[in-house]
N, C-alpha and C positions, 0 to 999 in steps of 0.2 A: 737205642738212642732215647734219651730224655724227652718225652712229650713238653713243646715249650709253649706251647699254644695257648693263648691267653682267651679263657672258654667260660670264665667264673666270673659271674659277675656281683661289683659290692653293692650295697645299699648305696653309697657314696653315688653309684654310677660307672665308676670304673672297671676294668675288666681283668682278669689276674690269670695266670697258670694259676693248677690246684695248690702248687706248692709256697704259690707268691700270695694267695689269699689267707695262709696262715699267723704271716709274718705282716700282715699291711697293719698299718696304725690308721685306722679311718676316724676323720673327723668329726661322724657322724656318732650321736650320743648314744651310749648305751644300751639305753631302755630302748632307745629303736629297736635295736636287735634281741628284744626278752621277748621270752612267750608269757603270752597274756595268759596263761592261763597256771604255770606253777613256777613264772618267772625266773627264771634260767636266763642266762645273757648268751649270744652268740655274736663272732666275730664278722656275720655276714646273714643275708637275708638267706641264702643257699641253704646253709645250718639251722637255719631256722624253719625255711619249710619240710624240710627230711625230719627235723626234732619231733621224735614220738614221746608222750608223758600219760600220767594215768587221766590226769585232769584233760586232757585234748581228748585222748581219748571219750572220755566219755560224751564231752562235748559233742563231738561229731556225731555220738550215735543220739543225738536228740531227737531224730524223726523215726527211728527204727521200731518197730510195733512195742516188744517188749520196755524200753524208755519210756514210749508214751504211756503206757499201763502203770506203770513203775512210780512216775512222775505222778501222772493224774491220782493214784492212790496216797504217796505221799503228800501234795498238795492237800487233800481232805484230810488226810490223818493230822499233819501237824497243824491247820486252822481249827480243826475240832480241838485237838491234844489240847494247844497252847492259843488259841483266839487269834494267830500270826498270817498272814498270806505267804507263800513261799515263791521263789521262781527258780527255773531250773538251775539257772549257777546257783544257787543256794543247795539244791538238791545234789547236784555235783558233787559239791563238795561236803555233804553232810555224813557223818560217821553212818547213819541208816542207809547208803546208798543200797550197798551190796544186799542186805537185808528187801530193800524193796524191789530190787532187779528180781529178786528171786522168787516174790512174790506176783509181779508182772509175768515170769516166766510160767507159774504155774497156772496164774489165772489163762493164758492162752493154752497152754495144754493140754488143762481139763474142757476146754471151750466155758468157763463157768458162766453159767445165765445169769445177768443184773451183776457183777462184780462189787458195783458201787454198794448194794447191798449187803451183800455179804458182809464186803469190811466194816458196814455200819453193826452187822452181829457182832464181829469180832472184839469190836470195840466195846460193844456193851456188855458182852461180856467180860472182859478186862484178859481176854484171850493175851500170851507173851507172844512175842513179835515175831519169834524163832519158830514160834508153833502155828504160826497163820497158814504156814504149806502144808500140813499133815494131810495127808489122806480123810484119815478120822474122823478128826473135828470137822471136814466139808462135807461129809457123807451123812454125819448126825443135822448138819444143818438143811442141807436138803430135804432128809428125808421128812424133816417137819415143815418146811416152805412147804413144803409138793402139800402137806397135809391142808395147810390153810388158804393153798389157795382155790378162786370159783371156780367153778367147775368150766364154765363157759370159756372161762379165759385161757383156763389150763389146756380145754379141746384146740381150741383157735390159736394157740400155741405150737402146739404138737402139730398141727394141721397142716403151717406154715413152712415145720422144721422139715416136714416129708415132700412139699412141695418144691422147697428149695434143693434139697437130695435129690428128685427126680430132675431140676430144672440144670444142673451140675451133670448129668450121664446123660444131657440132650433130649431131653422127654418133653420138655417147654414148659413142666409141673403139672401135666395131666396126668401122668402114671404115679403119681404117688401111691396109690391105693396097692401098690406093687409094693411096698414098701417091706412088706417084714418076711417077704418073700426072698428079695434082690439084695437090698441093703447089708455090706460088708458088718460082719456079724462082730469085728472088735469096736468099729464105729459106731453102733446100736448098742451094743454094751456100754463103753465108754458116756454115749449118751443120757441112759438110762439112769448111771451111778450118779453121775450131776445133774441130773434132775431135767437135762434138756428135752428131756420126753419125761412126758409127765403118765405116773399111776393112772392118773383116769383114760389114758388112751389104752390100756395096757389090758383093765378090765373089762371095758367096754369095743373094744375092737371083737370081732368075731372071733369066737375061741380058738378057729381051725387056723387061721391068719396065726393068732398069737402063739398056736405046738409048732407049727412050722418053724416059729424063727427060734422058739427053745429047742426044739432037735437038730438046731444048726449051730447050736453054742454047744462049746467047747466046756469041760468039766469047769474051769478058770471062769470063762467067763458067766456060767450057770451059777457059780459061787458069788460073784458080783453082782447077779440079777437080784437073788436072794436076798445077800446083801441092803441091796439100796432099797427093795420093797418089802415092807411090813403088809403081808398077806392078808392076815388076820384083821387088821386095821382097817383098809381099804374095800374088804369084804362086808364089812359092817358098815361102813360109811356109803356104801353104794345101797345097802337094803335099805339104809334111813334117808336116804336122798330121796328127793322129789321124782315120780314113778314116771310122772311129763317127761323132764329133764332127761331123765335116763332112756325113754324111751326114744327121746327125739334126736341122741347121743348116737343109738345104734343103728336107727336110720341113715344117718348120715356116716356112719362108717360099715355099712354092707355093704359100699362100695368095693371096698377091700377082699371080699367074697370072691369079684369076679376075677 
């Protein structure tokens, strides 16, 4: 038997079988029933909230982590690019979308420290838009932040990031000094390559601390360590460093020792 049951309701107010809201002529105007967002007309509010589009789509993920990265970088790029403010339905609908999603996506990936910086590199160097996610080109940029930056801050940095690691497996961030002991050896890798641990923690932690966590990497990720730190570099810059500074460096991490 025919389901007659009148269960649909129109914008109008009125109520239809599925089959009687196809045929209604409602008096109600058109654009009522468009979606505001890639304006399509529908015969009913019904079809209209089930109506999925690329542009709703996006819409709704406005608050999703990667959007707001995506957005927030776009927003800076095109008021630098072109001196303009953007807002998000601009951004929606802009050809760069998918391009900046993608770049939202990796900046959470790699967890990249200061983002906003980054992309102010990329820009200056007139880096192509396609190539902002490479691997490459953020492992050559780190590895020279990590170079310029104080030393002080780069410690209290690192300090922080093992605190917070300890305060994440219930430690309350007093066991950090456990760190290159415990610490999941792709996550400390991963870390290392973007820069979120900084060189100066690396050479300045007690040696025995630092073979530990290299005899727990994996050939891959021993190739990444490498990678991300210029040995030679960092070797020199700690004997030209202030002999204070450095000293008062590994006091404060022979905690690590125990």
């Amino acid at each position: 038997m025919t389901n007659t049951i009148a269960n649909v309701e129109c914008g109008c107010g009125r109520m239809f079988t599925k089959r009687g809201i196809k045929i209604h002529k409602c008096n109600k105007k058109p654009e009522e029933f468009s979606c505001p967002y890639c304006e399509k007309e529908f015969t009913s509010e019904v079809y209209l909230f089930n109506h999925e589009c690329e542009q709703k789509r996006r819409h709704l993920q406005i608050k999703e982590k990667v959007n707001v990265q995506a957005f927030r970088a776009y927003e800076w790029w095109y008021k630098q690019t072109y001196g303009r403010q953007k807002t998000y339905d601009d951004f929606c609908k802009s050809s760069f979308y998918k391009a900046f999603i993608k770049f939202g996506k990796f900046v959470l990936d790699y967890e990249i420290f200061n983002p906003m910086l980054y992309l102010d590199h990329l820009v200056k160097i007139s880096a192509k838009l396609d190539d902002w996610t490479k691997e490459t080109l953020y492992t050559t940029y780190i590895r020279e932040l990590n170079k310029n930056e104080a030393p002080m801050a780069a410690l209290e940095r690192s300090i922080k990031i093992m605190q917070q690691w300890s305060i994440r497996y219930g430690d309350g961030g007093d066991n950090w000094y456990e760190f290159f002991h415990k610490v999941e050896t792709p996550l400390v890798s991963l870390w290392i390559s973007t820069g979120k641990i900084s060189p100066w923690l690396i050479f300045l932690a007690p040696s025995s601390c630092v073979n530990v966590l290299l005899k727990r990497f994996t050939k891959e990720q021993n190739r990444m360590f490498t990678k991300a730190i210029d040995a030679e570099f960092w070797k020199t810059k700690i004997e030209r460093c202030d002999k204070e500074i450095v000293a008062d460096f590994r006091e404060v991490l022979k905690e690590m020792e125990k």
